[in-house]
PDB file with SEQRES, HELIX, SHEET and CRYST1 records, atoms N, CA, C and O in Angstrom:
SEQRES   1 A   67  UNK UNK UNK UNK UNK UNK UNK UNK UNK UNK UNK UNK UNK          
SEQRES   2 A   67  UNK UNK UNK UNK UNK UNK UNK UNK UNK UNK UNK UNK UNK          
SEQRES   3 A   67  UNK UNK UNK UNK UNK UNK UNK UNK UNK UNK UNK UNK UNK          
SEQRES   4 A   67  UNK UNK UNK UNK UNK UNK UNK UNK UNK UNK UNK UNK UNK          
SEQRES   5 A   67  UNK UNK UNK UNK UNK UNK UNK UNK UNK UNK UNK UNK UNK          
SEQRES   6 A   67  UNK UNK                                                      
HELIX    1 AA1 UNK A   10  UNK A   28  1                                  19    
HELIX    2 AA2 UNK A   44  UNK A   47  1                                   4    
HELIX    3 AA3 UNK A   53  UNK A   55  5                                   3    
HELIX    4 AA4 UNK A   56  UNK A   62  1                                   7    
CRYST1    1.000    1.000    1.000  90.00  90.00  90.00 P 1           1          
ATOM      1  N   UNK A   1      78.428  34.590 -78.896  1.00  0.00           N  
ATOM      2  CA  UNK A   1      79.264  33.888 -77.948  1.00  0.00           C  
ATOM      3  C   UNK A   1      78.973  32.389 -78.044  1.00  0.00           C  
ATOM      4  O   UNK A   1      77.837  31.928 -78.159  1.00  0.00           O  
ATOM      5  N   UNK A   2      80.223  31.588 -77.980  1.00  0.00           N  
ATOM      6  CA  UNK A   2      79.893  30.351 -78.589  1.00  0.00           C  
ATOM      7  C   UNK A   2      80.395  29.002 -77.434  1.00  0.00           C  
ATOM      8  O   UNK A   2      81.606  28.790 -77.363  1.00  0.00           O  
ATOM      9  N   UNK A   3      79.741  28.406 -76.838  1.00  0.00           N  
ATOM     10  CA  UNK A   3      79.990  27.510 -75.612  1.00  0.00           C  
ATOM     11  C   UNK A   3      80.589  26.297 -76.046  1.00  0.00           C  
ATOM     12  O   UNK A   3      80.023  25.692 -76.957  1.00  0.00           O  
ATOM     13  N   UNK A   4      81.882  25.723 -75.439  1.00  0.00           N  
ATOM     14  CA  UNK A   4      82.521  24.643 -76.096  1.00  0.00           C  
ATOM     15  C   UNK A   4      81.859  23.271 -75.097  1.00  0.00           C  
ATOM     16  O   UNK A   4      81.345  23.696 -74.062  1.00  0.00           O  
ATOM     17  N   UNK A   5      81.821  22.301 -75.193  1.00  0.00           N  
ATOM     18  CA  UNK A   5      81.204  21.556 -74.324  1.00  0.00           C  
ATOM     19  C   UNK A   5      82.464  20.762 -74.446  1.00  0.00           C  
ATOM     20  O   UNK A   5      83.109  20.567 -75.476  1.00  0.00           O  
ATOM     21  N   UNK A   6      82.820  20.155 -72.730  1.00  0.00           N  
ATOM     22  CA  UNK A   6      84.006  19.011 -72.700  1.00  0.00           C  
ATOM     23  C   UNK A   6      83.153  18.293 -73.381  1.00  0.00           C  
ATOM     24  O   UNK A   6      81.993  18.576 -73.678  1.00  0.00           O  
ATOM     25  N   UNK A   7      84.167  16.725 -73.782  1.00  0.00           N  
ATOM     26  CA  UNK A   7      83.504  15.560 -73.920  1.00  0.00           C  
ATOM     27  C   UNK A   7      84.224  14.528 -72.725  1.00  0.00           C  
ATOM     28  O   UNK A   7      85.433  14.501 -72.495  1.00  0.00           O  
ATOM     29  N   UNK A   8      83.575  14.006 -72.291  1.00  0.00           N  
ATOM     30  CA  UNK A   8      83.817  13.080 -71.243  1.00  0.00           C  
ATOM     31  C   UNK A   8      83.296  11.320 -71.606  1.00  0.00           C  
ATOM     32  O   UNK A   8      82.168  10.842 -71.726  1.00  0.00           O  
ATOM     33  N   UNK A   9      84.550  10.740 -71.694  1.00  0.00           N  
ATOM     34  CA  UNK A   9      84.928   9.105 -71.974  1.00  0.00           C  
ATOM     35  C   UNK A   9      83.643   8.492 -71.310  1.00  0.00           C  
ATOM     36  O   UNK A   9      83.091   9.073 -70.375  1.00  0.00           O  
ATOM     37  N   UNK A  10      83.196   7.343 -71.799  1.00  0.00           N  
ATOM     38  CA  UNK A  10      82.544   6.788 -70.229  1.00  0.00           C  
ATOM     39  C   UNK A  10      83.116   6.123 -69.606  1.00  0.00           C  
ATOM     40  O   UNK A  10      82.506   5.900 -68.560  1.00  0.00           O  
ATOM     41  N   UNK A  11      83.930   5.688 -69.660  1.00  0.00           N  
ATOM     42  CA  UNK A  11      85.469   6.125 -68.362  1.00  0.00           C  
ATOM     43  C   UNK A  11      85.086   6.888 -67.337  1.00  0.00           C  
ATOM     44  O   UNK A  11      84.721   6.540 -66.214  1.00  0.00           O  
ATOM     45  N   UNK A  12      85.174   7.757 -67.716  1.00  0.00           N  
ATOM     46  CA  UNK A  12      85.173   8.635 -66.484  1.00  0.00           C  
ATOM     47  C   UNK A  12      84.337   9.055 -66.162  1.00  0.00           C  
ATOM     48  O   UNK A  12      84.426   9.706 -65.121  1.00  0.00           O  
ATOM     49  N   UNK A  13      83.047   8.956 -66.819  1.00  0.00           N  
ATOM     50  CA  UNK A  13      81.426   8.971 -66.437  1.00  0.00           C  
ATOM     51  C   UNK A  13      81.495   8.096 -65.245  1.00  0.00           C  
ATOM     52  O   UNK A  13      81.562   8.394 -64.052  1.00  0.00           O  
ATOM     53  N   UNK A  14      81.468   7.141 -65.741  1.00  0.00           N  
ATOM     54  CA  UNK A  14      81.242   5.467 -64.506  1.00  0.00           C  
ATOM     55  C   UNK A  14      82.263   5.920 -63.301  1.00  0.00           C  
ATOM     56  O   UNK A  14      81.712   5.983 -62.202  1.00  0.00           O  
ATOM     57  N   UNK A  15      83.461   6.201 -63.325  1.00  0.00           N  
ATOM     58  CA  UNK A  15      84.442   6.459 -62.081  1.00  0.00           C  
ATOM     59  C   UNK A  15      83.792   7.802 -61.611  1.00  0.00           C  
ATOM     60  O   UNK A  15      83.353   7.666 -60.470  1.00  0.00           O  
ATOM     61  N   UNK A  16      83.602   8.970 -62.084  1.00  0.00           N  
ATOM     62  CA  UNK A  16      82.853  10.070 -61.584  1.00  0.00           C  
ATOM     63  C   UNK A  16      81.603  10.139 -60.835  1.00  0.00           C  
ATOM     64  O   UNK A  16      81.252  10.983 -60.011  1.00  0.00           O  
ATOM     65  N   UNK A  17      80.824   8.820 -61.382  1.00  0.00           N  
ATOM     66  CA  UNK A  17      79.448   8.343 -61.100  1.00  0.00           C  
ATOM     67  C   UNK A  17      79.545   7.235 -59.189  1.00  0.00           C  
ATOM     68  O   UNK A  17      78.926   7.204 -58.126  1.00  0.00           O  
ATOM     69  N   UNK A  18      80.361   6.766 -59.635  1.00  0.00           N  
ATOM     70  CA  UNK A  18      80.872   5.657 -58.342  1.00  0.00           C  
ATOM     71  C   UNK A  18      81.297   6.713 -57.410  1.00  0.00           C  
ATOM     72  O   UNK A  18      80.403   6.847 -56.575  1.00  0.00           O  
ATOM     73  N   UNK A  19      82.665   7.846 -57.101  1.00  0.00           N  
ATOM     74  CA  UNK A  19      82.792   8.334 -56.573  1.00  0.00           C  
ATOM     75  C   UNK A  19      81.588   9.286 -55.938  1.00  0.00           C  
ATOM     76  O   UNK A  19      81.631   9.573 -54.742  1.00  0.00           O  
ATOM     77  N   UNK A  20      80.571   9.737 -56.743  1.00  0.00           N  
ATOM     78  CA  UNK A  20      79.588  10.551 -56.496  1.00  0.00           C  
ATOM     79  C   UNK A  20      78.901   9.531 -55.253  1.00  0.00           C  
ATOM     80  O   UNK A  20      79.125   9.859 -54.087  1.00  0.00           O  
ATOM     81  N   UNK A  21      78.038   8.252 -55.536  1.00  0.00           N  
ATOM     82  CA  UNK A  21      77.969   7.487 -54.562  1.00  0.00           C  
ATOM     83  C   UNK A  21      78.228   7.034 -53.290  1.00  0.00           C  
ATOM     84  O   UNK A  21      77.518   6.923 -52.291  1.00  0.00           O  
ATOM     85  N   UNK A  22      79.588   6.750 -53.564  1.00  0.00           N  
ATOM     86  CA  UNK A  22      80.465   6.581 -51.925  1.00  0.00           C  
ATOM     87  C   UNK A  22      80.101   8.190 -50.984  1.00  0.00           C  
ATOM     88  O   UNK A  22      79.737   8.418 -49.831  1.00  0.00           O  
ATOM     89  N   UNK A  23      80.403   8.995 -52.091  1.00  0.00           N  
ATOM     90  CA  UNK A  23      80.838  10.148 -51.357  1.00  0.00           C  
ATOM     91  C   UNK A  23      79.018  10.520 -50.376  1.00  0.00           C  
ATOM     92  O   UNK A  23      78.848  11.036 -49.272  1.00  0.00           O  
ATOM     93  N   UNK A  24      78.248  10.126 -51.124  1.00  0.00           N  
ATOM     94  CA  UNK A  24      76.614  10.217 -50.122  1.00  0.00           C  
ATOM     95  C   UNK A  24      76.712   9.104 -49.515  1.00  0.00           C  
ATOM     96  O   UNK A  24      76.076   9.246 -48.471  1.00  0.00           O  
ATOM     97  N   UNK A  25      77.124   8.113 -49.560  1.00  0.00           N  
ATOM     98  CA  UNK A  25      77.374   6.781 -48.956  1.00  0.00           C  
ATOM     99  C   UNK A  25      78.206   7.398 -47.258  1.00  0.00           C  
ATOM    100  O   UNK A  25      78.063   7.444 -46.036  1.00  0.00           O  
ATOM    101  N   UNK A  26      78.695   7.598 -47.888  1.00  0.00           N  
ATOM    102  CA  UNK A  26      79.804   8.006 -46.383  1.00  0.00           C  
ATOM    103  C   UNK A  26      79.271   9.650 -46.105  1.00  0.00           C  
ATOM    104  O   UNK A  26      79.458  10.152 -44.997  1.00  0.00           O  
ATOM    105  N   UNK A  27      78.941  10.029 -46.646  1.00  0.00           N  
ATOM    106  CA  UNK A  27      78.323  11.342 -45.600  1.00  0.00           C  
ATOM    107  C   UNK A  27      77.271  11.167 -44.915  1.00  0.00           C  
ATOM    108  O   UNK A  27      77.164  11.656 -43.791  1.00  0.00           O  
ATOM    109  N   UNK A  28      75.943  10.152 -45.702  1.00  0.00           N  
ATOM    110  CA  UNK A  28      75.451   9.978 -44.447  1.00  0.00           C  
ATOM    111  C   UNK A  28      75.678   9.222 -42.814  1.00  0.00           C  
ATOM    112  O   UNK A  28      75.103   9.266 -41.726  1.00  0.00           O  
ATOM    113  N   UNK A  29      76.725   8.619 -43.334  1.00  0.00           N  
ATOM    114  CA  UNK A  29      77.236   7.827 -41.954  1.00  0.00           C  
ATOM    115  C   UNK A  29      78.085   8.512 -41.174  1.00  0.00           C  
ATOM    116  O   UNK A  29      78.689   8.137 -40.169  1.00  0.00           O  
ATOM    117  N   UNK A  30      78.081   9.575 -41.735  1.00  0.00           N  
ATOM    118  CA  UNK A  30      79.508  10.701 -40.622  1.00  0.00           C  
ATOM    119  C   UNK A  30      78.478  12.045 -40.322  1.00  0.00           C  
ATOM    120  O   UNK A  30      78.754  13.124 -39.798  1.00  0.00           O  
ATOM    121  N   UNK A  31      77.411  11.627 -40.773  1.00  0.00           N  
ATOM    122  CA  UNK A  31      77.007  12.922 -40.132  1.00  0.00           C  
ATOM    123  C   UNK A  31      75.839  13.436 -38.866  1.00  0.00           C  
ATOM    124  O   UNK A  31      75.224  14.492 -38.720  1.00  0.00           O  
ATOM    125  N   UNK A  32      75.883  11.819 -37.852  1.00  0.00           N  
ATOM    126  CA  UNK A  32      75.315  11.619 -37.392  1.00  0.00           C  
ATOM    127  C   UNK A  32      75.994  11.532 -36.430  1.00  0.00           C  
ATOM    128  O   UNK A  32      76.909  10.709 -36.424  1.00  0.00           O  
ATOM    129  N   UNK A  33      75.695  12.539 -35.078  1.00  0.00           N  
ATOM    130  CA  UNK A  33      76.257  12.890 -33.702  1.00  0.00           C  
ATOM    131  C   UNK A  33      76.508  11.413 -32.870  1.00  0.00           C  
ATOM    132  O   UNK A  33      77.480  11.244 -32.135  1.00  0.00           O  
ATOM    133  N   UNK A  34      75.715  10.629 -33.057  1.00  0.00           N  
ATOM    134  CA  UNK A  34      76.052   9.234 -32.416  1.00  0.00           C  
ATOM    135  C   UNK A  34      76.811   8.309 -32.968  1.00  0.00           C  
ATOM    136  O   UNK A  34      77.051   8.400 -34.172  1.00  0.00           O  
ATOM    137  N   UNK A  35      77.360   7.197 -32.177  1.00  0.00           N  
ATOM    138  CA  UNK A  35      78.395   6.804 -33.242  1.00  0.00           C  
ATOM    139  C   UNK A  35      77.951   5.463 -33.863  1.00  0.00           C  
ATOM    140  O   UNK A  35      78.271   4.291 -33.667  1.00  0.00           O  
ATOM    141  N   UNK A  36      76.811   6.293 -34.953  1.00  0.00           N  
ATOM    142  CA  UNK A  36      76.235   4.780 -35.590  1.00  0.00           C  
ATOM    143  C   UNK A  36      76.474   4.470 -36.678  1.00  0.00           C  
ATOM    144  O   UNK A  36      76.033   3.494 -37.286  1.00  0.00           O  
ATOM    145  N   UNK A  37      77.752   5.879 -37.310  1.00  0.00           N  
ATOM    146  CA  UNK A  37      78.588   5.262 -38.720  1.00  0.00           C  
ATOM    147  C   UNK A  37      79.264   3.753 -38.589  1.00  0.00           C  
ATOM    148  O   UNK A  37      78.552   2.815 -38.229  1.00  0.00           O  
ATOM    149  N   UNK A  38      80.410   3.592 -38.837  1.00  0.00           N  
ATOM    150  CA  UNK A  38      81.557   2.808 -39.125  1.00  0.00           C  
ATOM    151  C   UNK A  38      81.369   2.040 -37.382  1.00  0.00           C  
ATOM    152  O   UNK A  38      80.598   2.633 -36.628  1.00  0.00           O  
ATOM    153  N   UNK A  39      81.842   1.201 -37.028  1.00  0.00           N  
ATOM    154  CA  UNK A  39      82.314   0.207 -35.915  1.00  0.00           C  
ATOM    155  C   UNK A  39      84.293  -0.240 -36.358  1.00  0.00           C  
ATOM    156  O   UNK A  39      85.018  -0.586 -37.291  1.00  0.00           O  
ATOM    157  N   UNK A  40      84.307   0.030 -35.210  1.00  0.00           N  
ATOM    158  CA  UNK A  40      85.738  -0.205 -34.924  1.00  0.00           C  
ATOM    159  C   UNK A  40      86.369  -1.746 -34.096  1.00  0.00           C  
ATOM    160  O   UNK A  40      86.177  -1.999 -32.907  1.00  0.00           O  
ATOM    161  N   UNK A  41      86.881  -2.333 -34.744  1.00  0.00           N  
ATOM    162  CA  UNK A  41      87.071  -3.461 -34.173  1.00  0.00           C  
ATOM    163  C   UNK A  41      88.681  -3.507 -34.339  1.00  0.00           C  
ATOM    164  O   UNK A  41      89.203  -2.771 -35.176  1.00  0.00           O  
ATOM    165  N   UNK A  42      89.732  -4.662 -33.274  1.00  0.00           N  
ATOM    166  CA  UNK A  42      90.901  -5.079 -33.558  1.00  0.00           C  
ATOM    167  C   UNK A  42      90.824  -6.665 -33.319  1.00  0.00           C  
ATOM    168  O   UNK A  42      89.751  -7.225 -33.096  1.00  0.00           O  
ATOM    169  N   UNK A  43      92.066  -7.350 -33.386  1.00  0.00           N  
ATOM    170  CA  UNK A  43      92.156  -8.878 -33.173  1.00  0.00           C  
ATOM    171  C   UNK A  43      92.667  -8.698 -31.665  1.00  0.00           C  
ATOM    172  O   UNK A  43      92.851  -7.609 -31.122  1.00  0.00           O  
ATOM    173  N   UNK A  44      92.809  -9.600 -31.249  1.00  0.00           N  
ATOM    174  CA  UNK A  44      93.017  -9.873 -29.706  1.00  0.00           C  
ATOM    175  C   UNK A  44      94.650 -10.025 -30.000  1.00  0.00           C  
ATOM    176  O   UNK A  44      95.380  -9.356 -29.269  1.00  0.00           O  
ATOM    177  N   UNK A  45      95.138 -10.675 -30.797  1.00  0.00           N  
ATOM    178  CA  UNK A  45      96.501 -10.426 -31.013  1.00  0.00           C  
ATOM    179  C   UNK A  45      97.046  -9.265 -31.106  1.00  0.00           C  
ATOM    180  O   UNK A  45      98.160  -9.139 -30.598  1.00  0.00           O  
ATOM    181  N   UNK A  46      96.603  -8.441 -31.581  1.00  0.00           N  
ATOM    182  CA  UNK A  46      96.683  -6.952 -32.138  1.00  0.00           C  
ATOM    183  C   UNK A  46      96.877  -6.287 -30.000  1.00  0.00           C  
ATOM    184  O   UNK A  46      97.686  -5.507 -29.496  1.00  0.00           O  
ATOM    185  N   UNK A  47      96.070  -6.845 -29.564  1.00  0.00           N  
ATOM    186  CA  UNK A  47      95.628  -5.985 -27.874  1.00  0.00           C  
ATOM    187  C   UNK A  47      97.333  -6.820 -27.535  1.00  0.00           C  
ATOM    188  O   UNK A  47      98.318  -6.195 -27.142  1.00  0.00           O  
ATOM    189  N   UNK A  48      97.316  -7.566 -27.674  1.00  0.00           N  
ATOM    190  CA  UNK A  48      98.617  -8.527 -27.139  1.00  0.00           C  
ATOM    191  C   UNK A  48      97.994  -9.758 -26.103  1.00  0.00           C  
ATOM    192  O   UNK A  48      98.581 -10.378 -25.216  1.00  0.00           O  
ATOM    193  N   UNK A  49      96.628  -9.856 -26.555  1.00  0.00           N  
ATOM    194  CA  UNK A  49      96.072 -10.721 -25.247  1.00  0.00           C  
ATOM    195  C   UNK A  49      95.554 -12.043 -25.914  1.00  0.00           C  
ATOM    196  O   UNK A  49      94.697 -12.639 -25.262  1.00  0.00           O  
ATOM    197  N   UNK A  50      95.965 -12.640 -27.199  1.00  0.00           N  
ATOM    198  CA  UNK A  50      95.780 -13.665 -27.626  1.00  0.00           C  
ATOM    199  C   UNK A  50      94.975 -14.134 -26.825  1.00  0.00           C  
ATOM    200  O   UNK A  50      95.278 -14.162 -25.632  1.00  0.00           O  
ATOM    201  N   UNK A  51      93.660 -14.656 -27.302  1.00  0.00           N  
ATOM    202  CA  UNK A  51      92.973 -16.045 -26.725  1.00  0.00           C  
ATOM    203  C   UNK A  51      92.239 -15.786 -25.135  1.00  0.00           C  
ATOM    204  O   UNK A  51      91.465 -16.580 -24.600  1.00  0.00           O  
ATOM    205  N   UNK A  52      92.642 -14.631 -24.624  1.00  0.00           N  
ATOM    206  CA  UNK A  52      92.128 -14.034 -23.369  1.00  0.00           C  
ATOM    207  C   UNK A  52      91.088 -13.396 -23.532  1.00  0.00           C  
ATOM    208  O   UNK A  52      90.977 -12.591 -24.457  1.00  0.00           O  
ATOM    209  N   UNK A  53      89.639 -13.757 -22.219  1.00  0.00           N  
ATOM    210  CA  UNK A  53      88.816 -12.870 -22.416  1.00  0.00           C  
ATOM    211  C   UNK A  53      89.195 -11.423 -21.863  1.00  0.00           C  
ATOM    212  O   UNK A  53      88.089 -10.884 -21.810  1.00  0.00           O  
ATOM    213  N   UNK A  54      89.961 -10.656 -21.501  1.00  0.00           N  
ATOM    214  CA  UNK A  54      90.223  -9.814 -21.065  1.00  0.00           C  
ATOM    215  C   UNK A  54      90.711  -9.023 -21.965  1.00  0.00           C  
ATOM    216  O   UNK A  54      91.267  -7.955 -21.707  1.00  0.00           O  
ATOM    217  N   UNK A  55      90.548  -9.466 -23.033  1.00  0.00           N  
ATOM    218  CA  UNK A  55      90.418  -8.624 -24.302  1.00  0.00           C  
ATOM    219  C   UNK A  55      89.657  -7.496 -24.717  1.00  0.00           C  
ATOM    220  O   UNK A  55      89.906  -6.477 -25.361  1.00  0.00           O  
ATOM    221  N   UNK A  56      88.415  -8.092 -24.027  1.00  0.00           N  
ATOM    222  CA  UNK A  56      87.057  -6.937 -24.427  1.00  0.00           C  
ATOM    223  C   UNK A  56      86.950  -6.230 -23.188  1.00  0.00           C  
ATOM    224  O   UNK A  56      86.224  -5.247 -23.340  1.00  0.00           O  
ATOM    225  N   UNK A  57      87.372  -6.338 -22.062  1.00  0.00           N  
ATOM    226  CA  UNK A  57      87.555  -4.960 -21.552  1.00  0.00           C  
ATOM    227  C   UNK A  57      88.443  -4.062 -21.637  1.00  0.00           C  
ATOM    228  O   UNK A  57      88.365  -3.038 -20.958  1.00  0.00           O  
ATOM    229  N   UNK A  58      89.626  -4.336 -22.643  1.00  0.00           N  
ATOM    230  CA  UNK A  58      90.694  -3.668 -22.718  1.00  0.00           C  
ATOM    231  C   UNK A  58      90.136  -2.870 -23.861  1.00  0.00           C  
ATOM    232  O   UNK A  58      90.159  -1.641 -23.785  1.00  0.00           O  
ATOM    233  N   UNK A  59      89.620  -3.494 -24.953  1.00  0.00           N  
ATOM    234  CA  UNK A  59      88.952  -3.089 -25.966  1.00  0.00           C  
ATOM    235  C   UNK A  59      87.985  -1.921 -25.526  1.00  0.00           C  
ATOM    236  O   UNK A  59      88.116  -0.822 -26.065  1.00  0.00           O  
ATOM    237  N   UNK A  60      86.935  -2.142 -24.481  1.00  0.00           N  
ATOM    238  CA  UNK A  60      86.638  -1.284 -24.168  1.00  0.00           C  
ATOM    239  C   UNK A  60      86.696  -0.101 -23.686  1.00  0.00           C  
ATOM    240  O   UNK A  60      86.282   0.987 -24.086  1.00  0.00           O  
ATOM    241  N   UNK A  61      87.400  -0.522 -22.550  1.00  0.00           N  
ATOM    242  CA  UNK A  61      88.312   0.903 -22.485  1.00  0.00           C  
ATOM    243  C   UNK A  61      89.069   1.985 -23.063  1.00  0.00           C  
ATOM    244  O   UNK A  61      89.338   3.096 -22.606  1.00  0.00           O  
ATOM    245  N   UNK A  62      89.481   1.205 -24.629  1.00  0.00           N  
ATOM    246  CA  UNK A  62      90.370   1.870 -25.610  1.00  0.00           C  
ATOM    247  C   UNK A  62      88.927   2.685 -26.473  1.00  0.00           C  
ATOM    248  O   UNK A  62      88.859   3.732 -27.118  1.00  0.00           O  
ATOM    249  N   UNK A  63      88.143   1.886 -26.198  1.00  0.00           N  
ATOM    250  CA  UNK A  63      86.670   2.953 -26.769  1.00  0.00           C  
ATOM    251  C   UNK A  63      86.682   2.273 -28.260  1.00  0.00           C  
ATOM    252  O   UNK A  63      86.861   3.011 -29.229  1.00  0.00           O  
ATOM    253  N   UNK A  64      86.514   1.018 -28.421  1.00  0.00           N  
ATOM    254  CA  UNK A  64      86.408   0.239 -29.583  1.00  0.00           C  
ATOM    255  C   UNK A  64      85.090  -0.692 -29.474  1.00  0.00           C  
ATOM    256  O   UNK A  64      84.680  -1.022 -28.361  1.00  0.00           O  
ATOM    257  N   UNK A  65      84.458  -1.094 -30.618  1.00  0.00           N  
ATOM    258  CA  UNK A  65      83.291  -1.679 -30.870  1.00  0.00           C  
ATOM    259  C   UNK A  65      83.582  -3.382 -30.430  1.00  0.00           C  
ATOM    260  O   UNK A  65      82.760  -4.078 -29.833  1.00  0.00           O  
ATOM    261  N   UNK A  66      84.690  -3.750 -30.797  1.00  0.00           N  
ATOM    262  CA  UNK A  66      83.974  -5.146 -30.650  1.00  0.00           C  
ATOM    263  C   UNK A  66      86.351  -5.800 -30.870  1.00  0.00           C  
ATOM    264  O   UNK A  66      87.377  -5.147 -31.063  1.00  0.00           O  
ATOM    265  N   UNK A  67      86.122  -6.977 -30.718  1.00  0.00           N  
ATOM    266  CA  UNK A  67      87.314  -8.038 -30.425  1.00  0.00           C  
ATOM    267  C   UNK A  67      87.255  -8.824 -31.383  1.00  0.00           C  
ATOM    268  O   UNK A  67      88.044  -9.766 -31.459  1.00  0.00           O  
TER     269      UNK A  67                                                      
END                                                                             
């Protein structure tokens, strides 16, 4: 019985290799019950409150990290 082996570019070594990365990159940050992955932020324009501090309690309330 005779085993064929792919051959693989290094092309697609290096892109296979990067994806492998991110992908432990971002699991350890999602797999932690608190929310100390990713931070969520918007612009104050975005809230509709241009230039107002009443931004970051709106922000807050919407359950977002930061303005």
């Amino acid at each position: 019985m005779r085993v064929e082996h792919s051959r693989m570019s290094r092309r697609e070594m290096m892109v296979n290799g990067a994806c492998a990365v991110a992908g432990l990159a971002l699991m350890g940050s999602c797999r932690r019950p608190e929310r100390a992955g990713f931070k969520i932020g918007v612009c104050d324009w975005t809230l509709g409150k241009t230039t107002d501090p009443a931004s970051l309690g709106m922000a807050k309330r919407l359950g977002l990290d930061g303005v």
